[in-house]
TILUMNU-260257 format. One record per residue (C-alpha): residue in three letters; x, y, z. Coordinates in steps of 0.1 Angstrom, whole numbers, padded with zeros to 4 digits, always signed. Example, Ala and Ser with C-alpha at 12.3 -4.5 7.8 and 13.67 -1.06 7.14 Angstrom:
// TILUMNU-260257
Ala+0123-0045+0078 Ser+0137-0011+0071 
This chain:
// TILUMNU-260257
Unk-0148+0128-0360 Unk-0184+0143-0367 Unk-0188+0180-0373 Unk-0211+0172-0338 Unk-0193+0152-0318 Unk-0167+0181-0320 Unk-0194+0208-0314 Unk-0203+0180-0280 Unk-0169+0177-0271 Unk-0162+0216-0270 Unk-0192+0225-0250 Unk-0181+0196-0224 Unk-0145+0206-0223 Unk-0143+0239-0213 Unk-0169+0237-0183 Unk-0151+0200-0175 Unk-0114+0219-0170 Unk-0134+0249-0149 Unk-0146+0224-0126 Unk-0116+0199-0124 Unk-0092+0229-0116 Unk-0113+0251-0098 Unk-0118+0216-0076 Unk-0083+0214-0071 Unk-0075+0249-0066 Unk-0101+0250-0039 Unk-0087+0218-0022 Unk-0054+0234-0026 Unk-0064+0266-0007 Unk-0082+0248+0023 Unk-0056+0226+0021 Unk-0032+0254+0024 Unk-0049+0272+0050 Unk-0047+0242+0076 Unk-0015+0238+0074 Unk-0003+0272+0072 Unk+0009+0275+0108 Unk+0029+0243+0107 Unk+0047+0254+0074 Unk+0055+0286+0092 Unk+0063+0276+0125 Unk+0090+0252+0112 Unk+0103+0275+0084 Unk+0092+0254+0054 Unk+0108+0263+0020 Unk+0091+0270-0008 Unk+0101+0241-0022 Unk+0097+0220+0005 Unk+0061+0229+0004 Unk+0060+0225-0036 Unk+0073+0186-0033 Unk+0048+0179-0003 Unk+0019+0193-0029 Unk+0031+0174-0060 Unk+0031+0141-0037 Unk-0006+0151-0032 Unk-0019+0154-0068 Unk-0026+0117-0077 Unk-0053+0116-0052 Unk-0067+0148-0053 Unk-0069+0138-0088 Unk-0087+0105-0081 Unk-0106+0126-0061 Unk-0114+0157-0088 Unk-0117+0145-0120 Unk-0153+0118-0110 Unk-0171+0154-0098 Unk-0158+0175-0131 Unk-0171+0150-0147 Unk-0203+0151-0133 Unk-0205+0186-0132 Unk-0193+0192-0166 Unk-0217+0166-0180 Unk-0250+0180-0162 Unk-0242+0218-0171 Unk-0234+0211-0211 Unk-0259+0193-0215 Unk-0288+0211-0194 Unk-0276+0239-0212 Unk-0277+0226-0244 Unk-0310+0211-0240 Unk-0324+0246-0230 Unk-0312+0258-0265 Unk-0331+0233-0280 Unk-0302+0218-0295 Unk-0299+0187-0282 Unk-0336+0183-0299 Unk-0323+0193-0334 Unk-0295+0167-0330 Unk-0328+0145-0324 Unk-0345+0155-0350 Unk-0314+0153-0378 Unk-0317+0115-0368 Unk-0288+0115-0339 Unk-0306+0092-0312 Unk-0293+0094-0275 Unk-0267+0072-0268 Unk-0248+0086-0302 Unk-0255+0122-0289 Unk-0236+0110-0257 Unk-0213+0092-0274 Unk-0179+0116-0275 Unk-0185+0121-0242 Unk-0187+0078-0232 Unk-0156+0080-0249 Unk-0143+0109-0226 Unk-0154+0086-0198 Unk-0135+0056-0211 Unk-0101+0077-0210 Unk-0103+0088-0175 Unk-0113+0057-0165 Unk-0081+0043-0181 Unk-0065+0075-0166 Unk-0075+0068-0132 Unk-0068+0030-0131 Unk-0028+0043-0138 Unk-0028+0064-0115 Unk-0043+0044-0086 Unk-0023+0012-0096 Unk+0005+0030-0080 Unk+0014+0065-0076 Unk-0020+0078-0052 Unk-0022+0048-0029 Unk+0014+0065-0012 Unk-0003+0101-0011 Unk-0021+0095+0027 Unk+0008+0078+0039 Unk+0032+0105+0023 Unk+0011+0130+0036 Unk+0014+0124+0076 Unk+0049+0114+0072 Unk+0057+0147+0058 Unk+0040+0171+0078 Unk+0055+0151+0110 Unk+0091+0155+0092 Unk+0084+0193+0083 Unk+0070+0202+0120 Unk+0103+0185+0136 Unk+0125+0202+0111 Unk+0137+0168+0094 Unk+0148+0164+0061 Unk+0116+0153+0036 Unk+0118+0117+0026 Unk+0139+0105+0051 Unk+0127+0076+0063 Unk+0115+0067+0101 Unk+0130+0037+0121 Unk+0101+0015+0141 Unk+0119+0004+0173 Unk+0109-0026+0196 Unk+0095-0046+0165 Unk+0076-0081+0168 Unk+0067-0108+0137 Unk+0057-0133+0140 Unk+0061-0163+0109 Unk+0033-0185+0115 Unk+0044-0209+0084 Unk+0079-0216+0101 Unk+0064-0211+0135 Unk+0093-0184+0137 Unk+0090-0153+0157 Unk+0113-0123+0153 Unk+0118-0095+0178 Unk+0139-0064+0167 Unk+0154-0035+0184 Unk+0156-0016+0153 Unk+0137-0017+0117 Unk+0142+0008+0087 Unk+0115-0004+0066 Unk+0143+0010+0030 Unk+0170-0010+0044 Unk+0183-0049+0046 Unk+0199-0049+0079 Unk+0178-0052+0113 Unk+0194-0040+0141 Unk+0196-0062+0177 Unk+0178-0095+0165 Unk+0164-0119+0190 Unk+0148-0152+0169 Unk+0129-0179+0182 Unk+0124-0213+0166 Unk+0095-0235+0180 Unk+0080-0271+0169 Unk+0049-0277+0160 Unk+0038-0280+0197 Unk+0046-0245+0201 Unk+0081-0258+0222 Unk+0111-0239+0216 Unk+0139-0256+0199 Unk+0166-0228+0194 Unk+0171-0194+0196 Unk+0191-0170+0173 Unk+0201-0137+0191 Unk+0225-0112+0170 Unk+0237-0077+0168 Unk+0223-0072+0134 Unk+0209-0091+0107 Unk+0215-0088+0070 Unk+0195-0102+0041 Unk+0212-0107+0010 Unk+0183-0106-0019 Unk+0210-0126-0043 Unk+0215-0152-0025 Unk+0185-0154-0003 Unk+0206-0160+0028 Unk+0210-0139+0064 Unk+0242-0133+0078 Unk+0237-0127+0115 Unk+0263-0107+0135 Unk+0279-0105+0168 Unk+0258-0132+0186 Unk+0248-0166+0202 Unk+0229-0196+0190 Unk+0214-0214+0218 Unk+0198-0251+0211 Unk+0169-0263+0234 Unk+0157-0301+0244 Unk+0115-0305+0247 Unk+0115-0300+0284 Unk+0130-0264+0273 Unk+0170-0273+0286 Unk+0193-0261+0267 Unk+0213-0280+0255 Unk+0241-0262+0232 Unk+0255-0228+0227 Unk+0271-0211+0199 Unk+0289-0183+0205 Unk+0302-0156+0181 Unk+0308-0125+0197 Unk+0339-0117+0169 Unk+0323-0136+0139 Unk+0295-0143+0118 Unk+0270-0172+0108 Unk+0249-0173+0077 Unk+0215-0191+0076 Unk+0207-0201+0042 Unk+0167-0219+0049 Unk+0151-0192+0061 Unk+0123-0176+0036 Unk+0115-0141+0058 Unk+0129-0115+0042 Unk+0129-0075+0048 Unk+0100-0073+0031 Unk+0079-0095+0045 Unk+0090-0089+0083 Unk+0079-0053+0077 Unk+0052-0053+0058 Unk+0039-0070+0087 Unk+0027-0036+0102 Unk+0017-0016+0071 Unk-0018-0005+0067 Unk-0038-0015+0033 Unk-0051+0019+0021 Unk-0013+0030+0022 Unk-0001+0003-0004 Unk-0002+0002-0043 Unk-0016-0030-0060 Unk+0017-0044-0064 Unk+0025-0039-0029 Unk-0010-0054-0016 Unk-0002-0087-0040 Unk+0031-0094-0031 Unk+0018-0087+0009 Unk-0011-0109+0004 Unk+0015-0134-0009 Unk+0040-0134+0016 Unk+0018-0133+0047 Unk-0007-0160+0033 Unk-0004-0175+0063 Unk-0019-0150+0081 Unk-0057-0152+0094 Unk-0086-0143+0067 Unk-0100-0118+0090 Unk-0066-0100+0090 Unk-0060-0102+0055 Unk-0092-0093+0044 Unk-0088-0051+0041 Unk-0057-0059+0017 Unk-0075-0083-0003 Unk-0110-0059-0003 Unk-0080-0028-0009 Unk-0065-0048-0040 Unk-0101-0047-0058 Unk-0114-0010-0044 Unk-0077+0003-0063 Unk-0092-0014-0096 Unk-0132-0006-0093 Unk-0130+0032-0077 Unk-0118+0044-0116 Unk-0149+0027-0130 Unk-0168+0059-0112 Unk-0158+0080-0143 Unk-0178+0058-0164 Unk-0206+0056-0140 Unk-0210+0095-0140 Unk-0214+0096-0176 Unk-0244+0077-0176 Unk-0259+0090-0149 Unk-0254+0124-0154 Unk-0260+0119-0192 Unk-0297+0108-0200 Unk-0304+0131-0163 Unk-0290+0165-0185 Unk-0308+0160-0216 Unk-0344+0171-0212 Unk-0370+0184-0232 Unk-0385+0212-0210 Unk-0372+0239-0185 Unk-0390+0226-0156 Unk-0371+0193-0159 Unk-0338+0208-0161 Unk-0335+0211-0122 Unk-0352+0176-0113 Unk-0324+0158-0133 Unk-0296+0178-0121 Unk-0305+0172-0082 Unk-0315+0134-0092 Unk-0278+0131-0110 Unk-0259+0146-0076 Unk-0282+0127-0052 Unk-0272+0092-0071 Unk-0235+0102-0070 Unk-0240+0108-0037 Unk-0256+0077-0030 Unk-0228+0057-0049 Unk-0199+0073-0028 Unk-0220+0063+0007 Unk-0223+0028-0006 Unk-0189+0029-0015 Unk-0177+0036+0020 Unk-0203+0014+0032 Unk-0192-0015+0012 Unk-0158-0009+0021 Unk-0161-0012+0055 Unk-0182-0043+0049 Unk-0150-0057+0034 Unk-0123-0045+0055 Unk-0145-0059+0082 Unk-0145-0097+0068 Unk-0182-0092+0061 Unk-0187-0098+0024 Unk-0161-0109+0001 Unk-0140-0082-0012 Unk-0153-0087-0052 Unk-0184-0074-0038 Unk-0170-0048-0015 Unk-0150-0032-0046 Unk-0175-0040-0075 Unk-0212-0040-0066 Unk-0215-0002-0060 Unk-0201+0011-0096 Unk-0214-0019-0114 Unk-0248-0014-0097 Unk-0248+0023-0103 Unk-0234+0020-0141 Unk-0267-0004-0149 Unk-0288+0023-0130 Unk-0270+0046-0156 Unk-0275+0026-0188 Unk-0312+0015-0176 Unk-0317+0057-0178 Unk-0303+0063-0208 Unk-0323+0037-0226 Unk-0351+0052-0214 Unk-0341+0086-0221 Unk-0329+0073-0255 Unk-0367+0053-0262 Unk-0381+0089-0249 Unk-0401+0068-0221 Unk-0401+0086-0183 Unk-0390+0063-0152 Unk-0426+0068-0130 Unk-0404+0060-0102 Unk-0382+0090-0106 Unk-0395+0129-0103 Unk-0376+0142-0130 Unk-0396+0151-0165 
């Protein structure tokens, strides 16, 4: 590494780490603050409070490092410009883009940082988060798991539909079972109703419990009954699993990417319109860490300006186009979620549209040309 891509890197880092803490910290305290009265009312350890934070810091992270970024990038610079330093780096024969590049390679990293983290350990945090204060307010033990009582699915592929007393989304037994079997008519051929039902993920089979099977003619007679109060029977065709019947109810911005894939598998049966916030979800988990990128070159060629009076125009035009990114981001979003454009566009148009905006500006900082349509100088 060049004698000044170190001297770059060490006037980025130290404001970067300033921001991206101090960020934190802050959300921390508010944070805090809010939920001060709960933690106290229900006699919160310390380390009860400690686990439900550390389950918060890969999104606050997702969250953090974009804007210390950002900030870190329009004060080194800006201030480096004012010293006239980034004009002797100029004039030793360093154009822009090589000025800038240490730091594009800063960008790369948390990008790559940020894609790990939301692949699968900050999608849980919102989720995590409600569940947790509800468990600490009731004075339940953190983790444990909630049942969902009076539970309906509804298998559109084998025209199957499931009622359950009792579901505990970590377990493979469902409590008080009632199944119903129709044709393709929508008749009702037979009927499955059990004490419990166990899926067994070796063998792929259910072994229902303590129940009756009752067989039906088309004029919906019936015309046989099982009976096994005493026994068992095991049903070896069926393709629901645990899984599937209870991811029937989840909610897309609560699942990793692995979670939304295997749930966009399972329920491909399901209506587009219903399936399209998991499908827009699965590409917003793998564009949102592109921001990092996008920030460098916005914030870049907006810092680095040859006279003081231009200093303040590219630092306001640099946080107005991050703020315009995250509104389009939400925007687009809900244009997804909604069925309203495809979800490639929904996840990708806003950070690729802003990262061209970005490069367009540093080739025209880099050329030393002004955009006219910009107020910066």
């Amino acid at each position: 590494m060049k004698l000044l891509d170190r001297y770059v890197l060490r006037n980025f880092i130290e404001p970067f780490l300033m921001c991206f803490f101090g960020f934190i910290g802050i959300w921390l305290l508010f944070d805090l603050t809010g939920n001060l009265t709960e933690f106290t009312s229900a006699h919160a350890s310390v380390k009860t409070i400690a686990f439900y934070y550390i389950t918060q810091v890969p999104q606050i992270i997702i969250l953090s490092l974009p804007v210390g970024l950002l900030l870190a990038m329009l004060f080194s610079l800006s201030a480096m410009s004012r010293r006239n330093e980034i004009i002797s780096m100029l004039t030793a024969g360093r154009s822009v883009p090589r000025v800038m590049l240490p730091l594009i390679v800063v960008g790369l990293l948390a990008t790559g940082a940020l894609a790990a983290l939301n692949y699968q350990l900050a999608p849980h945090a919102e989720a995590i988060k409600k569940s947790a204060l509800e468990q600490i307010s009731r004075g339940r033990r953190q983790g444990e798991v909630e049942n969902v009582n009076g539970y309906l699915f509804r298998d559109r592929m084998n025209n199957r539909t499931w009622y359950i007393r009792r579901l505990r989304p970590d377990s493979m037994q469902l409590e008080g079972v009632h199944i119903t079997q129709q044709d393709a008519e929508g008749h009702v051929t037979r009927k499955w109703i059990a004490k419990a039902a166990i899926f067994d993920p070796k063998t792929e089979t259910w072994t229902l419990n303590k129940g009756m099977i009752l067989d039906f003619n088309g004029e919906g007679r019936e015309t046989k009954r099982d009976i096994f109060e005493n026994e068992f029977r095991i049903i070896k065709d069926w393709k629901e699993t645990p899984w599937r019947i209870g991811s029937s109810h989840e909610e897309a911005q609560n699942l990793t990417v692995p979670e939304l894939r295997d749930y966009l598998r399972v329920n491909s049966d399901f209506p587009e319109v219903q399936l399209a916030p998991f499908r827009t979800y699965e590409e917003h988990r793998m564009a949102v860490p592109l921001q990092c990128l996008v920030v460098i070159f916005i914030a870049g060629p907006l810092a680095i300006v040859f006279s003081r009076r231009g200093v303040v125009g590219g630092v306001a035009t640099a946080m107005l186009l991050y703020a315009a990114m995250l509104l389009s981001t939400y925007f687009f979003l809900a244009l997804g979620k909604g069925h309203r454009v495809s979800p490639i566009v929904a996840a990708w148009f806003p950070n690729v549209f802003f990262l061209l905006v970005g490069i367009v500006l540093l080739y025209f900082r880099g050329s030393n040309r002004e955009l006219k349509l910009l107020w910066w100088k």
